[in-house]
gemmi code that builds the backbone of each chain (N, CA, C; Angstrom):
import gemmi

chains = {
    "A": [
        ("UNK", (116.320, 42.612, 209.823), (116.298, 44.025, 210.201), (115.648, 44.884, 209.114)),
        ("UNK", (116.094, 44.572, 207.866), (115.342, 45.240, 206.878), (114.077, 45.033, 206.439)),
        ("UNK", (112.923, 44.090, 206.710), (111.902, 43.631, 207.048), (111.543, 44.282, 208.230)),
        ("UNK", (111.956, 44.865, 209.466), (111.267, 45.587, 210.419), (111.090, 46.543, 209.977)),
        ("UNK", (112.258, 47.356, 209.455), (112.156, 48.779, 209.260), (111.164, 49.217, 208.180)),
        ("UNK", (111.154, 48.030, 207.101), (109.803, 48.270, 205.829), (108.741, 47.446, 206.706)),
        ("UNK", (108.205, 47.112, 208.091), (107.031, 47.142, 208.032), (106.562, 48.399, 209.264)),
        ("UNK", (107.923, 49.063, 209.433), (107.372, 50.337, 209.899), (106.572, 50.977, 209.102)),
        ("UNK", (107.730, 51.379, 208.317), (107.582, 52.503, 207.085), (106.656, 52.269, 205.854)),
        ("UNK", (105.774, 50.934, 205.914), (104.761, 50.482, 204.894), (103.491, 50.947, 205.936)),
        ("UNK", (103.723, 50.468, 206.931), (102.627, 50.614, 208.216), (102.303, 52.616, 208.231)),
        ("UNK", (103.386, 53.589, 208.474), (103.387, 54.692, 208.378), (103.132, 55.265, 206.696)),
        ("UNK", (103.191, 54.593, 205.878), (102.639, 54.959, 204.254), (101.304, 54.597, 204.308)),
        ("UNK", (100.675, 53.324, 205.028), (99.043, 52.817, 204.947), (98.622, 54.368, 205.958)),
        ("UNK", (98.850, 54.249, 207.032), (98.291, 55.293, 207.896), (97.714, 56.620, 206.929)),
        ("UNK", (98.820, 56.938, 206.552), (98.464, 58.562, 205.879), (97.847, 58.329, 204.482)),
        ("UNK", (99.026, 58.082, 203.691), (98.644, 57.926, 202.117), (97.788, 57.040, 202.296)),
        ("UNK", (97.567, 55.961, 202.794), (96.530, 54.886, 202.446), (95.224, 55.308, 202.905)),
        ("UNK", (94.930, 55.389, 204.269), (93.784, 56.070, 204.628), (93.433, 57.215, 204.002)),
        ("UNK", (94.242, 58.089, 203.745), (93.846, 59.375, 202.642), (93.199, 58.539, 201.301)),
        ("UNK", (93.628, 57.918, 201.017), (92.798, 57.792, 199.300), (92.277, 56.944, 199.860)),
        ("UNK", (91.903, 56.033, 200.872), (90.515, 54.838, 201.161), (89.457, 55.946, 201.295)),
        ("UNK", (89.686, 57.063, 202.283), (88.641, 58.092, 202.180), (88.222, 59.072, 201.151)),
        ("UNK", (89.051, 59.239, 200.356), (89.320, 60.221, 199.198), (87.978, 58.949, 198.249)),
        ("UNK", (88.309, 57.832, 198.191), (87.399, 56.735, 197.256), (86.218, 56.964, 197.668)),
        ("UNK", (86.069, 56.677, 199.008), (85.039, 56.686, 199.706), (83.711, 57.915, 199.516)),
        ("UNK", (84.479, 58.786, 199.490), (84.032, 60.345, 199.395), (83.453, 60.273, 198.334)),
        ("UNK", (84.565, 60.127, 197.333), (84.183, 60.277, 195.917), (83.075, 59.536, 195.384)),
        ("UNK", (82.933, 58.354, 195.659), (81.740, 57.264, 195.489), (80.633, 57.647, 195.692)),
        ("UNK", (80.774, 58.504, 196.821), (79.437, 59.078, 197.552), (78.829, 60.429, 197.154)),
        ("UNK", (79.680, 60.659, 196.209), (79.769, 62.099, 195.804), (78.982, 62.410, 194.672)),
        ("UNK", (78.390, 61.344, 194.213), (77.660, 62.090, 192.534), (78.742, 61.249, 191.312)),
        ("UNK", (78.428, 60.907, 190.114), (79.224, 60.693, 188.877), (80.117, 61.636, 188.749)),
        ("UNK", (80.110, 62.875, 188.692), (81.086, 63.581, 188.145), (82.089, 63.591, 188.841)),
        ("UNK", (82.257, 64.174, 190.548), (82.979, 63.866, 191.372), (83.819, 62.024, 191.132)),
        ("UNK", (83.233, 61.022, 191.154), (83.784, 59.723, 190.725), (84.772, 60.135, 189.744)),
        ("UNK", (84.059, 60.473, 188.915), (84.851, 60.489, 187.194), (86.232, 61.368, 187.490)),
        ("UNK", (85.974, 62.485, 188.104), (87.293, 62.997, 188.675), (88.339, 61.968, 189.386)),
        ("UNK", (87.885, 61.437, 190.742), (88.624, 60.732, 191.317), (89.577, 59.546, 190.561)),
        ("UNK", (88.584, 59.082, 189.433), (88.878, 57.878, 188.789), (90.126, 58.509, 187.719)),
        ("UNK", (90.066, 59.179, 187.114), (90.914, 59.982, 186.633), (91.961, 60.114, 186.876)),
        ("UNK", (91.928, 60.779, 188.170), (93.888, 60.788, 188.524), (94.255, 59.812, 188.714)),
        ("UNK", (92.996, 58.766, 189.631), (93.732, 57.581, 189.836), (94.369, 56.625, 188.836)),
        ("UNK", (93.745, 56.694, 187.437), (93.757, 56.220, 186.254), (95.282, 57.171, 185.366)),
        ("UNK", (95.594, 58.148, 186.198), (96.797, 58.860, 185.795), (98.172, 58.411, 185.990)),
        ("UNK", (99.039, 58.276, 185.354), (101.000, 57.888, 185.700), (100.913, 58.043, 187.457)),
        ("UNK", (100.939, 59.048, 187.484), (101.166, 59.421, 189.530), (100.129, 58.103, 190.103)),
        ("UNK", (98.672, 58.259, 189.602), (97.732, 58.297, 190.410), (98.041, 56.245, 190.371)),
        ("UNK", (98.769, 55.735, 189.302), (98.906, 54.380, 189.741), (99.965, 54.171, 190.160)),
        ("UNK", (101.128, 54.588, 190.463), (102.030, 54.678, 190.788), (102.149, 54.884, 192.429)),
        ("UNK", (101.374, 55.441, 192.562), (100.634, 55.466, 194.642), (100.295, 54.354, 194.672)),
        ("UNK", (98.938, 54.375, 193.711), (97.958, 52.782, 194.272), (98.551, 51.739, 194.007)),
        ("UNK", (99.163, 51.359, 193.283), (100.343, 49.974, 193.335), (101.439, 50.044, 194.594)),
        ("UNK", (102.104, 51.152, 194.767), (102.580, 51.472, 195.876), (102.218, 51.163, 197.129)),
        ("UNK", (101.179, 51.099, 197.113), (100.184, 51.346, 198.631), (99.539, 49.708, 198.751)),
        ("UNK", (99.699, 49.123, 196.893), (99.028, 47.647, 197.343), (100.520, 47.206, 197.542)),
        ("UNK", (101.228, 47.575, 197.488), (102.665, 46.593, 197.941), (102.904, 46.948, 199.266)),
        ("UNK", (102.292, 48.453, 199.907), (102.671, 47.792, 201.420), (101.503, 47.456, 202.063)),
        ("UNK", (100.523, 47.198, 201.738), (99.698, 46.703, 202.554), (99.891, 45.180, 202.369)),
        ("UNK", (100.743, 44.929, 200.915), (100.413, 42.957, 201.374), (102.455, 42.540, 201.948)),
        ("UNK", (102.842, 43.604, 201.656), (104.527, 43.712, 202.521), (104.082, 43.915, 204.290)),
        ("UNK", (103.404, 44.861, 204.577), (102.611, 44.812, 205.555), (101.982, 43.993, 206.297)),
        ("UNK", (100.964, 43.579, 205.908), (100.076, 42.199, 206.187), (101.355, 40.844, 206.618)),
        ("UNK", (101.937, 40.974, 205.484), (102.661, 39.639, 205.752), (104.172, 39.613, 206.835)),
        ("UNK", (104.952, 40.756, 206.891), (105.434, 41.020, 208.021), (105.108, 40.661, 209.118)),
        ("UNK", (103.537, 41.600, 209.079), (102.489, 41.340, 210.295), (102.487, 40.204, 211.012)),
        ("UNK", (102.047, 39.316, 210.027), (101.848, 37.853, 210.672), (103.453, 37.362, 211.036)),
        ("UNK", (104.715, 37.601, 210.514), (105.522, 37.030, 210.815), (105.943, 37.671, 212.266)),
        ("UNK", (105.467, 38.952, 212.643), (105.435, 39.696, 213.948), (104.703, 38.741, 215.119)),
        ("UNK", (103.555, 38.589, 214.377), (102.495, 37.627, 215.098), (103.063, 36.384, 215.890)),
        ("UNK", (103.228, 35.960, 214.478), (104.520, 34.374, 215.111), (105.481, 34.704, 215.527)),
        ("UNK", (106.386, 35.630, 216.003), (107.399, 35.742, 216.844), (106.895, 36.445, 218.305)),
        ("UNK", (105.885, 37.256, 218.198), (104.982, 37.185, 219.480), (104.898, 36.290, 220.205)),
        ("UNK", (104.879, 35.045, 219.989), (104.536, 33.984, 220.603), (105.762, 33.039, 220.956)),
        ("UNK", (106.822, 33.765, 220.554), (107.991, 33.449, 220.779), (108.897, 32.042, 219.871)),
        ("UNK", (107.824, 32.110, 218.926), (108.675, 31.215, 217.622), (109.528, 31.616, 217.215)),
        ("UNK", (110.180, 31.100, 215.917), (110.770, 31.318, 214.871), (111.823, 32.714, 215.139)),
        ("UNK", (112.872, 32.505, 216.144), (113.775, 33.199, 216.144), (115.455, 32.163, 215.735)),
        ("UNK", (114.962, 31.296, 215.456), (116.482, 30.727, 215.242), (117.010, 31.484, 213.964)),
        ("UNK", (117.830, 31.770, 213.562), (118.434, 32.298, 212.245), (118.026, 31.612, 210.875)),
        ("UNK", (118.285, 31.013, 211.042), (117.901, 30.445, 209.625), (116.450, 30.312, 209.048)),
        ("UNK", (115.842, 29.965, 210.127), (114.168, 30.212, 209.758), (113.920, 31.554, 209.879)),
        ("UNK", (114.209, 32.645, 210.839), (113.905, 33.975, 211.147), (114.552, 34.464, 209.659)),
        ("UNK", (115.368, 34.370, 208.971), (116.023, 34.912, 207.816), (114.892, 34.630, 206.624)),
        ("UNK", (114.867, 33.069, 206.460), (114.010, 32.299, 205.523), (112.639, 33.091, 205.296)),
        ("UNK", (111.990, 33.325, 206.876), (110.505, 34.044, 206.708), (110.666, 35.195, 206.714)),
        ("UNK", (111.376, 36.042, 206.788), (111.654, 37.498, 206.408), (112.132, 37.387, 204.577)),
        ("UNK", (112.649, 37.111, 204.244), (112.620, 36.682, 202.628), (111.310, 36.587, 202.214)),
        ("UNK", (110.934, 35.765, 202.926), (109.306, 35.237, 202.032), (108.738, 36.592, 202.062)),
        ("UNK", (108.561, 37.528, 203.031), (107.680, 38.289, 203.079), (107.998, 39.801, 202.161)),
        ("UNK", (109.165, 39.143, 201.410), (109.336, 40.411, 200.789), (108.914, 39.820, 199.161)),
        ("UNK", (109.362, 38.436, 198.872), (109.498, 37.738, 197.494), (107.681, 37.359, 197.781)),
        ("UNK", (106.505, 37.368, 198.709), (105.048, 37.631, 198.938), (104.649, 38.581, 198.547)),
        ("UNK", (105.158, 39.617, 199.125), (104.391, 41.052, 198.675), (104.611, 41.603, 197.261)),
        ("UNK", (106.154, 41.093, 196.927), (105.882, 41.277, 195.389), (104.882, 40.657, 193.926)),
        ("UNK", (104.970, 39.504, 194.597), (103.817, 38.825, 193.751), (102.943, 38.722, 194.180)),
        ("UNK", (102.223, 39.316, 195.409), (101.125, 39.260, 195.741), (100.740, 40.905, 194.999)),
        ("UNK", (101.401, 41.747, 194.335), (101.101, 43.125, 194.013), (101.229, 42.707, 193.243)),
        ("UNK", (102.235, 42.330, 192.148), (101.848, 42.392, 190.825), (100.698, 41.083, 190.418)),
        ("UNK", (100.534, 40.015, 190.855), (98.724, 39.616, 190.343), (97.857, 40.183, 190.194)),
        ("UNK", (97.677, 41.034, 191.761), (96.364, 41.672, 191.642), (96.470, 42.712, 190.706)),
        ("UNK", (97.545, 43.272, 190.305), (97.409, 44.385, 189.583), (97.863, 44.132, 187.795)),
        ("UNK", (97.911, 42.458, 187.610), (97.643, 42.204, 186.202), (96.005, 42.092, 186.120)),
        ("UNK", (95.493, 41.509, 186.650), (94.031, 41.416, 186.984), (93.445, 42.577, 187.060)),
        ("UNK", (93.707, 43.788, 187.988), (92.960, 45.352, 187.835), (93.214, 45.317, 186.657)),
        ("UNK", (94.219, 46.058, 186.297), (95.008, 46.648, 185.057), (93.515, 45.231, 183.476)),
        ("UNK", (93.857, 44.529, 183.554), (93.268, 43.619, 182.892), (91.341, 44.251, 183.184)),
        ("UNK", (91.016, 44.157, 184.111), (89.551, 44.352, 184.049), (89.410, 45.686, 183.697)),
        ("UNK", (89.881, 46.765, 184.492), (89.606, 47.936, 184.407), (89.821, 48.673, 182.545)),
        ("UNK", (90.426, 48.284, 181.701), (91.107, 48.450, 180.734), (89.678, 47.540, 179.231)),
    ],
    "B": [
        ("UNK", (115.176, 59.642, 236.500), (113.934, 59.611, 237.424), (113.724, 59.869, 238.322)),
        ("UNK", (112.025, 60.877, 238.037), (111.962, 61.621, 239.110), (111.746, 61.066, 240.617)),
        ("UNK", (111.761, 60.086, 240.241), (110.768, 59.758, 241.665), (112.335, 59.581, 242.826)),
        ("UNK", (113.685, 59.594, 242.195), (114.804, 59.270, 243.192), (115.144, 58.538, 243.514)),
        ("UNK", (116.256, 57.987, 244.280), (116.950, 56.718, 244.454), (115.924, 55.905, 245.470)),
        ("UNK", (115.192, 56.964, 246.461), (114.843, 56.122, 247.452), (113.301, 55.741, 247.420)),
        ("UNK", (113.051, 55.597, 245.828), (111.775, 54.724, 246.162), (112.279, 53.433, 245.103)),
        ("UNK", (111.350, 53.004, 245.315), (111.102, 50.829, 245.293), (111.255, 50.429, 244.561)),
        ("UNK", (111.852, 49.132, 243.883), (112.297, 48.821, 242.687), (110.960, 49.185, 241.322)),
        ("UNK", (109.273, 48.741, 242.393), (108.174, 48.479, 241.642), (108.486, 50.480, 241.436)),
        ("UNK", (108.471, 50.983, 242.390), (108.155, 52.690, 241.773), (109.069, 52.824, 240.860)),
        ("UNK", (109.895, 52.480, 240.549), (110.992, 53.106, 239.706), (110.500, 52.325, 238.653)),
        ("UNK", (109.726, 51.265, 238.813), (109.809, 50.880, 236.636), (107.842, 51.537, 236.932)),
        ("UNK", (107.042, 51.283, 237.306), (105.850, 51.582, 237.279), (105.544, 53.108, 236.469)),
        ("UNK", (104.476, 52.578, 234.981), (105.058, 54.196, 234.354), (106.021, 54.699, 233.249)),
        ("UNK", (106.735, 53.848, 233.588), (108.412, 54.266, 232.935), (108.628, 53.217, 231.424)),
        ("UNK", (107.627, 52.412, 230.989), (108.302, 51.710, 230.324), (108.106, 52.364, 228.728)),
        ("UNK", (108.678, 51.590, 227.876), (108.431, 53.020, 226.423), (107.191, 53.255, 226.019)),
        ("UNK", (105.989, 53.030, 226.772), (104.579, 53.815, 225.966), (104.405, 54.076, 227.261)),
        ("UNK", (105.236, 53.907, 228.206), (104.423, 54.873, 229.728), (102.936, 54.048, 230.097)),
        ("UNK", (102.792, 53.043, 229.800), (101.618, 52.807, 230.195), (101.321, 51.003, 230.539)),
        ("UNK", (100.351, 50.559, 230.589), (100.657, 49.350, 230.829), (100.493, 48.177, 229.483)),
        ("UNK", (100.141, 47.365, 229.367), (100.096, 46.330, 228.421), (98.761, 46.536, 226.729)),
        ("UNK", (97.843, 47.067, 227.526), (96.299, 47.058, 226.991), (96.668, 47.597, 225.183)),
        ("UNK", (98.036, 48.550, 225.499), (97.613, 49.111, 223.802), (98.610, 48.073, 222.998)),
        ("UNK", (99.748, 47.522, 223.387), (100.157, 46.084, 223.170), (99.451, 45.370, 222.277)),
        ("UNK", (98.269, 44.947, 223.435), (97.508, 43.649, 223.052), (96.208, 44.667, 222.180)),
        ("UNK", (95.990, 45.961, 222.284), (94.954, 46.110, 221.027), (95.140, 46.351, 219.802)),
        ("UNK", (96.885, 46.827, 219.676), (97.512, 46.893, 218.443), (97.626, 45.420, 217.779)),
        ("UNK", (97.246, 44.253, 218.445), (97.722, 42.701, 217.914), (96.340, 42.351, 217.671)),
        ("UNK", (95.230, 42.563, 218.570), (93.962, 42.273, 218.263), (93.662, 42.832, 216.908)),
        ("UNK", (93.691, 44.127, 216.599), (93.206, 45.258, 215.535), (93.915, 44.437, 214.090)),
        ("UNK", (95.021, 43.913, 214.322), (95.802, 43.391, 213.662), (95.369, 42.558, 212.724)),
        ("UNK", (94.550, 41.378, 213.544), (93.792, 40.154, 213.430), (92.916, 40.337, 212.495)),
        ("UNK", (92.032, 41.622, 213.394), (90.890, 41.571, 212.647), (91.155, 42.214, 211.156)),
        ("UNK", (92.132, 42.842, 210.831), (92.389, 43.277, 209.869), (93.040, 42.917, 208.881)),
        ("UNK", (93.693, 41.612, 209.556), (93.652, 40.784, 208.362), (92.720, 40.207, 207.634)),
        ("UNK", (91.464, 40.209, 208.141), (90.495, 39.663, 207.741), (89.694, 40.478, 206.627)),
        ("UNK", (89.416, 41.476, 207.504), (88.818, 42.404, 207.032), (89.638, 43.261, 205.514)),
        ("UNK", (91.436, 42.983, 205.528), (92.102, 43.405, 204.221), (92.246, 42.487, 203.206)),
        ("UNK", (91.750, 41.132, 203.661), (91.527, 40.228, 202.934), (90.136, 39.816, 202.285)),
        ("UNK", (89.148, 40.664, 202.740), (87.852, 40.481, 202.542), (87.693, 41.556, 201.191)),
        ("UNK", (88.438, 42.740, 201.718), (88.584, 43.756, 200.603), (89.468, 43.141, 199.474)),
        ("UNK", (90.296, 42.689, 199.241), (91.024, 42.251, 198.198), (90.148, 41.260, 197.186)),
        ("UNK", (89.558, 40.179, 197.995), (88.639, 39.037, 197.858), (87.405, 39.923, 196.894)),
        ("UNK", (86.917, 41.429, 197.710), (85.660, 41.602, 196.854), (86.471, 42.426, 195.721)),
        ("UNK", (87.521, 43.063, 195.769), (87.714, 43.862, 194.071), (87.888, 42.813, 192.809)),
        ("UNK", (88.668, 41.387, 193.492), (88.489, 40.744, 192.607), (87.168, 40.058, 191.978)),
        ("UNK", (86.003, 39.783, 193.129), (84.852, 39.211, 193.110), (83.934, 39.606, 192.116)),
        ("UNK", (84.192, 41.294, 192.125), (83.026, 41.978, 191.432), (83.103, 42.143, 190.281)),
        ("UNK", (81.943, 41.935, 189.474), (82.120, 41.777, 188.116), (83.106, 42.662, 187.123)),
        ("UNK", (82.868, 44.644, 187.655), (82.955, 44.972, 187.085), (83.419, 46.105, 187.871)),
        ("UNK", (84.267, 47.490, 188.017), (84.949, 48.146, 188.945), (84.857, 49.484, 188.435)),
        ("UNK", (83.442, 49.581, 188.159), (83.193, 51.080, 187.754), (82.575, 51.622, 188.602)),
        ("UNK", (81.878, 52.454, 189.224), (81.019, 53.444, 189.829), (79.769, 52.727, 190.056)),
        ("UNK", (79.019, 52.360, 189.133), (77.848, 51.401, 189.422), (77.596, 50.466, 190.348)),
        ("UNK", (78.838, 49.860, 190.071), (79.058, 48.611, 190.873), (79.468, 48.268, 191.871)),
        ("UNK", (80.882, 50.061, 191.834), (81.121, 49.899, 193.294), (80.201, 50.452, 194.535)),
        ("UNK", (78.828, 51.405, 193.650), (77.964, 51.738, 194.679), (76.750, 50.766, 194.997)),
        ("UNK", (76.769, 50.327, 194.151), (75.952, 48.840, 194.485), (76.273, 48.329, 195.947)),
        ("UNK", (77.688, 48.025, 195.277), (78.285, 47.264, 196.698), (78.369, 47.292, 197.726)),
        ("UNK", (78.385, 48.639, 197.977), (78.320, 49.491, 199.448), (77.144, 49.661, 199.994)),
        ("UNK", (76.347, 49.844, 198.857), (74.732, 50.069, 199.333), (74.407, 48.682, 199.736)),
        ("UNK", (74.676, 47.662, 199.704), (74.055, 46.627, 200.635), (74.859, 46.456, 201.178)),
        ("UNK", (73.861, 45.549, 202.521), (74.682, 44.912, 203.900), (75.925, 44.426, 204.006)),
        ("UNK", (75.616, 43.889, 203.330), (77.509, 42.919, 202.939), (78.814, 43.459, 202.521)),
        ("UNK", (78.030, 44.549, 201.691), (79.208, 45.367, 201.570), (79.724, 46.515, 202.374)),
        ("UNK", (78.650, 47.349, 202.876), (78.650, 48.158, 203.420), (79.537, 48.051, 205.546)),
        ("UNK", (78.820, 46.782, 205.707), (79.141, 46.708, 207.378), (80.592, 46.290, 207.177)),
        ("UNK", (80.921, 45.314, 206.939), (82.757, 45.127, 206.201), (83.521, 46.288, 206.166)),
        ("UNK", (82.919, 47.440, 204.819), (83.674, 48.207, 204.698), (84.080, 49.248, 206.133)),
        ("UNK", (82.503, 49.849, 206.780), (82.678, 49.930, 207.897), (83.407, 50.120, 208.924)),
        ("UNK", (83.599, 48.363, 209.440), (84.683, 48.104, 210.159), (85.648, 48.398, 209.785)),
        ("UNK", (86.272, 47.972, 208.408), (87.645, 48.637, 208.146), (88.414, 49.753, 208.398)),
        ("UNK", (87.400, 50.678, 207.905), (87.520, 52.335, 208.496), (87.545, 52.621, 209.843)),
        ("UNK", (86.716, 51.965, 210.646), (86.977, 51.617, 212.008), (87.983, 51.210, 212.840)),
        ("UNK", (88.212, 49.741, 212.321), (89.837, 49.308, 212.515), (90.730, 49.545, 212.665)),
        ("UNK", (90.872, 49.820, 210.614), (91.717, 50.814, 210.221), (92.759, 51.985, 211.186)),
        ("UNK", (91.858, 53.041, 210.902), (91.935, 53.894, 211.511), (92.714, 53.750, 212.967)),
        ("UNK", (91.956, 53.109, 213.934), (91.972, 52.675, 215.350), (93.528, 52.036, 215.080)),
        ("UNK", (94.205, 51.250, 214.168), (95.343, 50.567, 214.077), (96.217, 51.290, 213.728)),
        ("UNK", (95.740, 52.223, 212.844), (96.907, 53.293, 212.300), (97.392, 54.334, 213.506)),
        ("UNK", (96.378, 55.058, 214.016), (96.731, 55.813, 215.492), (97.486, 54.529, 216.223)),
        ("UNK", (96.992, 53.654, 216.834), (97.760, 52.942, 217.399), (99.908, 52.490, 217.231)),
        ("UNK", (99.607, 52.462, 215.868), (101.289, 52.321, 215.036), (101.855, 53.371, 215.204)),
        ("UNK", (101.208, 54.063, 214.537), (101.667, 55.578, 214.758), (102.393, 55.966, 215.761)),
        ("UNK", (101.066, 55.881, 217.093), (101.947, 56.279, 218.290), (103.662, 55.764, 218.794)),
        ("UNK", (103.540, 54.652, 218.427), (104.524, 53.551, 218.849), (105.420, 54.143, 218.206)),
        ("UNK", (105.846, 54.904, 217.081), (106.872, 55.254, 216.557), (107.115, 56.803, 216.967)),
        ("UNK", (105.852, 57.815, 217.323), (105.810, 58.763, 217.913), (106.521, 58.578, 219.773)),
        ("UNK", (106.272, 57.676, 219.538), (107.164, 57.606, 221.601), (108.294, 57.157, 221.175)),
        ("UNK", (108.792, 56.593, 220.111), (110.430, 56.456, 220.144), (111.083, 57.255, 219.701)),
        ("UNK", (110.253, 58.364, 218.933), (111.124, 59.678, 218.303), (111.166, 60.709, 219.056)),
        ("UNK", (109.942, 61.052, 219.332), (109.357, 62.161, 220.538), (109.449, 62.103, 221.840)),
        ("UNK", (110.686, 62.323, 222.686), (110.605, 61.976, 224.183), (110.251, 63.554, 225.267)),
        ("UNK", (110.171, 64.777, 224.432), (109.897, 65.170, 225.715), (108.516, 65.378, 225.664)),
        ("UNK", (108.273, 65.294, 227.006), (106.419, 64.605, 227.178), (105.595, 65.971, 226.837)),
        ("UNK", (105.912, 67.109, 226.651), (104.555, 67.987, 226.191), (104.447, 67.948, 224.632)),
        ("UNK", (105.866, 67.850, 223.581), (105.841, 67.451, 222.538), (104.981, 66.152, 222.284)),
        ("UNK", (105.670, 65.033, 222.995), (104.921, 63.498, 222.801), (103.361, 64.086, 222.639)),
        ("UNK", (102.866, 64.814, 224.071), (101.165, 64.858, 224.387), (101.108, 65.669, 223.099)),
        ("UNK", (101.343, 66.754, 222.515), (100.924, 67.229, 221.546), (100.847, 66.525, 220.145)),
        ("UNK", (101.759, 65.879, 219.926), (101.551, 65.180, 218.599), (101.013, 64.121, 218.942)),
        ("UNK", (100.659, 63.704, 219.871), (100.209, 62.180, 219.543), (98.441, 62.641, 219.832)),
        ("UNK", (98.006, 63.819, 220.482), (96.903, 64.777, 220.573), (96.460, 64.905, 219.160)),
        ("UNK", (97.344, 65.670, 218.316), (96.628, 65.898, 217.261), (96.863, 64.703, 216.325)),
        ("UNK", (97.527, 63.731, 216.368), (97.293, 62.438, 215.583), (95.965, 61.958, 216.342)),
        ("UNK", (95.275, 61.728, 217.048), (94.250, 61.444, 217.782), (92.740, 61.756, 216.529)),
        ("UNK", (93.284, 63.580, 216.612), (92.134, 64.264, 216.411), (92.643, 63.866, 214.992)),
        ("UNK", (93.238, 63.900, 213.776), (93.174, 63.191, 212.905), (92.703, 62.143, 212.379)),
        ("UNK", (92.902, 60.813, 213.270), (92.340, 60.097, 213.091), (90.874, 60.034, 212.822)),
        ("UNK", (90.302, 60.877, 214.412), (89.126, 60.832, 214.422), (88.125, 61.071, 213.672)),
        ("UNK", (89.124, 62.566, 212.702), (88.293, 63.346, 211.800), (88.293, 62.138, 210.475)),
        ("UNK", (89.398, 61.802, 210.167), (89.344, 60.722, 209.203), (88.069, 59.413, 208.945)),
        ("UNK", (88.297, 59.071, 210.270), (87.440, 58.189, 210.377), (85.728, 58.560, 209.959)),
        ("UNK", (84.936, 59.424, 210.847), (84.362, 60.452, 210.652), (83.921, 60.969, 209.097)),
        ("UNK", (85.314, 61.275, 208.305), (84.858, 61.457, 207.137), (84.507, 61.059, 205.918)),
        ("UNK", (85.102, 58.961, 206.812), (84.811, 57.611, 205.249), (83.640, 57.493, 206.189)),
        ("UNK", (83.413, 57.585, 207.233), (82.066, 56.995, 207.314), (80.723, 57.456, 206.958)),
        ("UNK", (80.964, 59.189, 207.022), (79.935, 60.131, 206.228), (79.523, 59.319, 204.865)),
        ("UNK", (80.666, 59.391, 204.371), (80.779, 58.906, 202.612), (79.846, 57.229, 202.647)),
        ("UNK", (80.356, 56.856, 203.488), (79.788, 55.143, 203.484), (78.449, 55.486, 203.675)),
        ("UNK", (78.123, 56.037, 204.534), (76.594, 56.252, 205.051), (75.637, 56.926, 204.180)),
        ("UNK", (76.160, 57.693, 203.420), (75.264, 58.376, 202.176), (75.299, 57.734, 201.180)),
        ("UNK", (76.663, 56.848, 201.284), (75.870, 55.798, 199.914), (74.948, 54.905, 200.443)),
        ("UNK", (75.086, 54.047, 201.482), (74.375, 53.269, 202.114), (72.849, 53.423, 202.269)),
        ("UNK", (72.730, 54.883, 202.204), (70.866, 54.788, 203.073), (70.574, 56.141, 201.858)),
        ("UNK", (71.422, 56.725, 200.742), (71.564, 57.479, 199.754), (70.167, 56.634, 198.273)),
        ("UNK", (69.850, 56.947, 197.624), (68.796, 56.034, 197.064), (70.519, 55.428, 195.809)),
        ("UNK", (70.038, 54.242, 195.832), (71.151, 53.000, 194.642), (70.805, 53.848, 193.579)),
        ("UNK", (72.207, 53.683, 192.888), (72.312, 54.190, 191.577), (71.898, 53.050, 190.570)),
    ],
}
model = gemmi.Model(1)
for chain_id, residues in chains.items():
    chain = gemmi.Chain(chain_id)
    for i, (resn, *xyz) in enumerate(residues, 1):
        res = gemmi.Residue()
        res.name, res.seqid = resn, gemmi.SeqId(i, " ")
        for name, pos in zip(("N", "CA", "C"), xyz):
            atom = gemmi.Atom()
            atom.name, atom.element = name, gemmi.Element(name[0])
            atom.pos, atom.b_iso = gemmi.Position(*pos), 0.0
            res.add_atom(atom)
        chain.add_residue(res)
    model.add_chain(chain)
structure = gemmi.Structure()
structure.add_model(model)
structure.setup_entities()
């Protein structure tokens, strides 16, 4: 149950906040150096990583829900013990699937 | 329901079920899904890929084919998946139907404008002269 309700509420954080700064990047990229250098800035700010790590944990909390949505679409994996098991994974996934990528940013960008 | 006791079992659910409609946005919210796994995995795949994650590089990236049609779709997708979710939680909160039509109206036109406004950005880097 708590796995549905966070892949609402990761799904409704990608929508707004996420699409807002995919376009906000987007913009900015397109915008000239100085405009970039701004964007890069906040993003490079306490708040401004504190979203974008945010936003990479629900998109791969997200994603991986997803697929476990997928496979119960099809009418698998409702017995308890496996339905429990893969709802776990997808939370103990998205955490280490966020913090790699973001020893690796954090590591290149730096 | 309006329709009254004395019409047919089919009139009484026809219409009525929680998106009011029939199967199609179901199955395009699962399709959109698909492709977006692909497509959020393609994005992950290139931040790590690229050498280097400054401005240069990320307009490089966009400015060619490979990067550019990918990103694209995403915004496309995207977008198209997020209205789609959206709604689904807008019809379980929102039941009376001129509220529902209104917000899920201007989530529409949101989207649209959204969409609309990464693709401006994509397109001027794209056909914009490479930095």
């Amino acid at each position: 149950m708590v796995v549905s309700i966070l892949h609402r509420a990761t799904g409704i954080a990608l929508s707004f906040a996420g699409l807002a700064v995919l376009t906000w990047w987007l913009f900015a990229l397109s915008s000239g150096t100085d405009a970039y250098a701004a964007f890069a800035k906040d993003a490079q700010s306490p708040i401004g990583l504190i979203v974008l790590i945010g936003l990479t944990w629900s998109f791969f909390q997200h994603l991986l829900s997803g697929i476990r949505h997928l496979v119960m679409d099809t009418g698998a994996g409702f017995e308890l013990g496996i339905n429990k098991t893969f709802a776990i994974l997808t939370i103990v996934g998205s955490i280490l699937l966020t913090a790699a990528l973001w020893v690796y940013l954090l590591g290149v960008v730096k | 329901m309006s329709l009254g006791d004395s019409s047919t079992p089919l009139g009484k659910v026809r219409g009525l079920g929680s998106a009011r409609e029939g199967g199609e946005h179901w199955i395009t919210e699962r399709v959109t899904s698909i492709a977006l796994l692909l497509l959020g995995t393609w994005l992950i795949a290139s931040l790590l890929l690229l050498p280097k994650l400054d401005e240069r590089t990320l307009v490089e990236w966009l400015h060619a084919p490979t990067g550019f049609i990918p990103m694209a779709l995403l915004v496309i997708v995207g977008f198209r998946h997020a209205l789609d979710g959206v709604k689904v939680t807008v019809d379980d909160y929102v039941h009376e139907p001129g509220t529902n039509f209104v917000v899920n109206t201007l989530l529409l036109f949101l989207a649209t404008a959204g969409a609309a406004v990464a693709l401006f950005a994509l397109a001027r880097i794209a056909f914009g002269v490479a930095a």
